[in-house]
C-alpha positions as a Markdown table, in Angstrom:
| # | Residue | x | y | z |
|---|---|---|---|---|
| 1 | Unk | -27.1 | 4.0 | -6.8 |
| 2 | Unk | -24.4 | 6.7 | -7.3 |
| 3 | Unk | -24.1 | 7.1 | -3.7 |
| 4 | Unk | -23.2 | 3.1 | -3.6 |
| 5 | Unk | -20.7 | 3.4 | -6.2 |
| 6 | Unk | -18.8 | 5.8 | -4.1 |
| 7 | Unk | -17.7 | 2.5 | -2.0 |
| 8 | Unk | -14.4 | 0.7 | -3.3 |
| 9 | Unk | -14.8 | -2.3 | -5.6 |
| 10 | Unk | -18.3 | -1.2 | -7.0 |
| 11 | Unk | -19.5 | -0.6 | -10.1 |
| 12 | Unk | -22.8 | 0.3 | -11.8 |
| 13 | Unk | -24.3 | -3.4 | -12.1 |
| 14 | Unk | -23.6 | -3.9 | -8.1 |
| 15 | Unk | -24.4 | -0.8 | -7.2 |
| 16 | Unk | -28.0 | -0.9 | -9.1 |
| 17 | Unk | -28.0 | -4.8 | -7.6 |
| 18 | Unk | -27.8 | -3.3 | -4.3 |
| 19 | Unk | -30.0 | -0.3 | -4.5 |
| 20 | Unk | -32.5 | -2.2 | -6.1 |
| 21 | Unk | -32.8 | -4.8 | -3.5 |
| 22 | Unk | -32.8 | -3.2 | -0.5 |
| 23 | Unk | -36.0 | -1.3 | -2.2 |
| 24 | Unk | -38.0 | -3.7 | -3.1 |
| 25 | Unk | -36.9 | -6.3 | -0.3 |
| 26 | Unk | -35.4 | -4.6 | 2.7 |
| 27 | Unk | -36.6 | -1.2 | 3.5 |
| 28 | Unk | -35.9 | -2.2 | 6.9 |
| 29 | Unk | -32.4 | -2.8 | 6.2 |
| 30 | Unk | -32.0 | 0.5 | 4.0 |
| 31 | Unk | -33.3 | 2.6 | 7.0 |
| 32 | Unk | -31.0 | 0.6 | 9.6 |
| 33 | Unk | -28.2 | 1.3 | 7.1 |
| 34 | Unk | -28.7 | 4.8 | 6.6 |
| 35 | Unk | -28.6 | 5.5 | 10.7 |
| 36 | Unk | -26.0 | 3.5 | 11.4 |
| 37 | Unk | -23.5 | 5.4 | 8.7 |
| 38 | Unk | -25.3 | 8.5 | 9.8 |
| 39 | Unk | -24.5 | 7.5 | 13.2 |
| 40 | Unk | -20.4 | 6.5 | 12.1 |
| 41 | Unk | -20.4 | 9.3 | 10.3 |
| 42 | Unk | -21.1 | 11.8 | 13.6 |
| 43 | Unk | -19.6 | 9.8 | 16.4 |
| 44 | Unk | -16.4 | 8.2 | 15.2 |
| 45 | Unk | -13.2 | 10.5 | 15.2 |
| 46 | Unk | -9.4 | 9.6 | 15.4 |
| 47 | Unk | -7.9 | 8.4 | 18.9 |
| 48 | Unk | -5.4 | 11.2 | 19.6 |
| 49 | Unk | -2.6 | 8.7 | 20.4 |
| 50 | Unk | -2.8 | 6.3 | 18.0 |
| 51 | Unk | -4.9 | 7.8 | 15.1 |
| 52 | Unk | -7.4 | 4.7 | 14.8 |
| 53 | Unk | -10.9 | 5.3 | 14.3 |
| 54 | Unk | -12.8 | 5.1 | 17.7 |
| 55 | Unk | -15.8 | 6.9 | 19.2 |
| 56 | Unk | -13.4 | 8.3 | 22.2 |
| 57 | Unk | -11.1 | 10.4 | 22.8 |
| 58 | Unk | -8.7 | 7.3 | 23.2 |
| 59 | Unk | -9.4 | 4.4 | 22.0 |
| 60 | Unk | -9.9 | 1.2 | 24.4 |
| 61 | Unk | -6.3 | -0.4 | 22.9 |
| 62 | Unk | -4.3 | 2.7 | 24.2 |
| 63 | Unk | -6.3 | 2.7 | 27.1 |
| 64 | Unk | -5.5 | -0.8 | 28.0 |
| 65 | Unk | -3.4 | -1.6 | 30.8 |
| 66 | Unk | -2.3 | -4.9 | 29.8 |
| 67 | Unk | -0.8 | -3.3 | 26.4 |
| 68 | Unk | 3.2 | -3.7 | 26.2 |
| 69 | Unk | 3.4 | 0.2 | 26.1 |
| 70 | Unk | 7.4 | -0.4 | 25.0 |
| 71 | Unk | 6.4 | -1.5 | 21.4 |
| 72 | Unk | 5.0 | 0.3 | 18.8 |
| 73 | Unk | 3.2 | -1.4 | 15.5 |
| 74 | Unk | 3.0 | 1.0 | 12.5 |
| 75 | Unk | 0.5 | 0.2 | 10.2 |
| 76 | Unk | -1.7 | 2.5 | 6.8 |
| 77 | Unk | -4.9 | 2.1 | 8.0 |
| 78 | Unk | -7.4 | 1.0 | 10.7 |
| 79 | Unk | -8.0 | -2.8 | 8.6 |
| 80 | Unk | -4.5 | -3.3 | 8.6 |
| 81 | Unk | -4.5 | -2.7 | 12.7 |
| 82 | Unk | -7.7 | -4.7 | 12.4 |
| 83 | Unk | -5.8 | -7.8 | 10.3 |
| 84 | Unk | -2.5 | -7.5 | 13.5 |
| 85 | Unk | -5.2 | -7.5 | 16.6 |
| 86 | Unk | -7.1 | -11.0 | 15.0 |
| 87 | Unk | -3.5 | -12.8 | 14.6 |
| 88 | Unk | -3.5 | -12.5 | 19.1 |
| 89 | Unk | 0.7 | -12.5 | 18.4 |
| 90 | Unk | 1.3 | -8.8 | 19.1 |
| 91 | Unk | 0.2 | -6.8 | 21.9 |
| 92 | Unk | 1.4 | -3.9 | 21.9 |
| 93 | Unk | 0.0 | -0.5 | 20.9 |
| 94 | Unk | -0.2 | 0.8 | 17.5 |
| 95 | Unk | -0.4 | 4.2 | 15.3 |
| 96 | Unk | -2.4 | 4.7 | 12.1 |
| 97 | Unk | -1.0 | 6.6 | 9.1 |
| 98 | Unk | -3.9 | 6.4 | 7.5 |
| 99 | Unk | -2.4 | 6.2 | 4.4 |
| 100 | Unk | 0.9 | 6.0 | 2.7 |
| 101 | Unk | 3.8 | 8.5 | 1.1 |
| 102 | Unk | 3.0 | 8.8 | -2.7 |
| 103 | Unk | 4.8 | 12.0 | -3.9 |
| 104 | Unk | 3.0 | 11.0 | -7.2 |
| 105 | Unk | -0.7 | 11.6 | -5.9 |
| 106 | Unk | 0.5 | 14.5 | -3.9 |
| 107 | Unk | 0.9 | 12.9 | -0.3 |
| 108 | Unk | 3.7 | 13.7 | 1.6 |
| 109 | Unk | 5.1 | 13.2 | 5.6 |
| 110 | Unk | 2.4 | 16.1 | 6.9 |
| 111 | Unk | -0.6 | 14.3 | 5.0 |
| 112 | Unk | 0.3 | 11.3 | 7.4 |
| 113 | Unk | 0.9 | 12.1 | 10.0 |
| 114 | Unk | 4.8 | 11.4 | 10.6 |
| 115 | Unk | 5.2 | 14.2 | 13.3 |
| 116 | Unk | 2.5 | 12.7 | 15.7 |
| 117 | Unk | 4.2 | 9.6 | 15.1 |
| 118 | Unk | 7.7 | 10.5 | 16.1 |
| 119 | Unk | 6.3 | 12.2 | 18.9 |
| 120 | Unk | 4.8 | 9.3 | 20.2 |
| 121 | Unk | 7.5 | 6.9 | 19.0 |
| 122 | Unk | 9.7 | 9.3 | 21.1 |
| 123 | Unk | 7.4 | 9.5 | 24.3 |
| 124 | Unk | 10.3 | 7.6 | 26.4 |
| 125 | Unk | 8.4 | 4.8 | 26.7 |
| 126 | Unk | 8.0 | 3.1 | 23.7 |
| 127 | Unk | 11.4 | 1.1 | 22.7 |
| 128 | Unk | 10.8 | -1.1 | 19.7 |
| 129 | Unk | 8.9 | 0.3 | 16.8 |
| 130 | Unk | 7.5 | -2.5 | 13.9 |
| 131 | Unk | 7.2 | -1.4 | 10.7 |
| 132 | Unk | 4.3 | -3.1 | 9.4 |
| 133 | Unk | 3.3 | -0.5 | 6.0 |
| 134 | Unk | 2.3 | -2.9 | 3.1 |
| 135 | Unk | 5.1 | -4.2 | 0.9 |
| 136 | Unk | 3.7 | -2.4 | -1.9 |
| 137 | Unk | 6.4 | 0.6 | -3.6 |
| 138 | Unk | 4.4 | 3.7 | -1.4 |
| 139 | Unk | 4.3 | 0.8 | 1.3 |
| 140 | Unk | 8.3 | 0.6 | 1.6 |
| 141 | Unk | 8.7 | 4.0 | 0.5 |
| 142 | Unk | 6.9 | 4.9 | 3.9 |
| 143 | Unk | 8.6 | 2.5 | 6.0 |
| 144 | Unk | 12.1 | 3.6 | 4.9 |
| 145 | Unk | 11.3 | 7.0 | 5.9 |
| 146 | Unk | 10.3 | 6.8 | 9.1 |
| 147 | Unk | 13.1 | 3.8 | 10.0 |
| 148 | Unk | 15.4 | 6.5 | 8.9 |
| 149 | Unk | 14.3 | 9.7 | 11.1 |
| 150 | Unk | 13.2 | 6.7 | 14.2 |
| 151 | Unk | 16.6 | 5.5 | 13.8 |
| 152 | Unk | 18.6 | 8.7 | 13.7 |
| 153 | Unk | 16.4 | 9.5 | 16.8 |
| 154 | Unk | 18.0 | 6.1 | 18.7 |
| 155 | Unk | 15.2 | 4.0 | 18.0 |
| 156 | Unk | 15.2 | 0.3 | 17.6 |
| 157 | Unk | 12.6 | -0.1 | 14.2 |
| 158 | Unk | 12.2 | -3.4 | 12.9 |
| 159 | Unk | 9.8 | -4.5 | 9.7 |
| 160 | Unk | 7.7 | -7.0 | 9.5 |
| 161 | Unk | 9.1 | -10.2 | 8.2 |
| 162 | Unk | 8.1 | -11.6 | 4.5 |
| 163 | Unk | 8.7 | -14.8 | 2.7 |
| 164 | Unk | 7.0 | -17.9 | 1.9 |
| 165 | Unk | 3.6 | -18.1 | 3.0 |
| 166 | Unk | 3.2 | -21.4 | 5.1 |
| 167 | Unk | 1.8 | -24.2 | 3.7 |
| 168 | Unk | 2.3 | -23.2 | 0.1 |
| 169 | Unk | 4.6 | -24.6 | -2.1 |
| 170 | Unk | 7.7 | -23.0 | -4.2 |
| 171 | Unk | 6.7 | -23.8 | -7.2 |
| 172 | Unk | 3.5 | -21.9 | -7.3 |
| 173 | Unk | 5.1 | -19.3 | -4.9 |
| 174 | Unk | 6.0 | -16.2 | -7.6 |
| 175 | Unk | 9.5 | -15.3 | -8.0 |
| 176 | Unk | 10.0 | -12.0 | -5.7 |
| 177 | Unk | 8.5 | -13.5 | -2.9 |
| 178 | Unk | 11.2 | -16.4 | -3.1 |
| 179 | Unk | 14.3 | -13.6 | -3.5 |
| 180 | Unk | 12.8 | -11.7 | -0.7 |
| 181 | Unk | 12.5 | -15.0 | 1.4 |
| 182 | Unk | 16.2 | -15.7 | 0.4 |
| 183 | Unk | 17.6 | -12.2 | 1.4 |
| 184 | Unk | 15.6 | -12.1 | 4.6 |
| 185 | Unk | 16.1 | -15.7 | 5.7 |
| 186 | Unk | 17.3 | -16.4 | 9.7 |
């Protein structure tokens, strides 16, 4: 049980949930969990260009041909590359923070990685870079930092757009999202 409340989002009730039924119903299922994070846990490493989790030394998105190698996507973490690749509207390459600035909890420009990233941002190839951090405070924090050195560096960096999600309507639509729509309309 304490090992399951080690996972995000779970608490004692879930974890004892959890625990308890894969005991007394799925043994099966307990050992085929156990190998496979045994087996994640030995084989998957970093891609050392884009930082993504992957059990190569590149993974098979930097190593695919068809890629537009002139854009970069910048996202925090491996789900947020994950949430980009299912939309099929971007298909260029992407790097991995894995994580965000937060002077507060102690992580800073080295703890992320930002010098891999401007080396690769600055690889000749790559033209465009999207910001695509998560509009949280660290989120924009982070992406105003690295538009800053990219830019100095003669970069086009974009960010992702925000506004009004479709098919909702403004009256349920909370306030900052509207102001942000406003500013950023086209």
């Amino acid at each position: 049980m304490q090992a399951l409340r080690r996972l995000p989002g779970v608490g004692v009730k879930s974890a004892s949930r959890m625990a308890f039924h894969m005991l007394q119903h799925d043994r099966e299922g307990a050992q085929l969990l156990s190998q496979a994070l045994q087996n994640a846990a030995l084989t998957v490493r970093h891609c050392s260009l884009c930082h993504t989790f992957t059990e190569a030394d590149v993974c098979a998105t930097c190593l695919n041909p068809l890629r537009d190698h002139s854009k970069l996507c910048v996202v925090e973490t491996p789900a947020d590359q994950s949430a980009v690749e299912r939309t099929s509207a971007f298909k260029g390459l992407y790097f991995v923070l894995m994580g965000k600035l937060s002077p507060l909890d102690g992580i800073g420009p080295r703890d992320i990685g930002l010098q891999k990233l401007f080396a690769r941002a600055t690889d000749g190839v790559v033209q465009e870079v999207i910001l695509a951090t998560n509009f949280t405070a660290e989120g924009e924090a982070t992406a105003h930092v690295i538009a800053e050195a990219l830019k100095a560096r003669g970069l086009q960096v974009t960010r992702l757009a925000r506004g009004v999600p479709a098919g909702s309507e403004l009256e349920y639509v909370d306030l900052g999202t509207i102001a942000h729509a406003l500013v950023d309309r086209r």
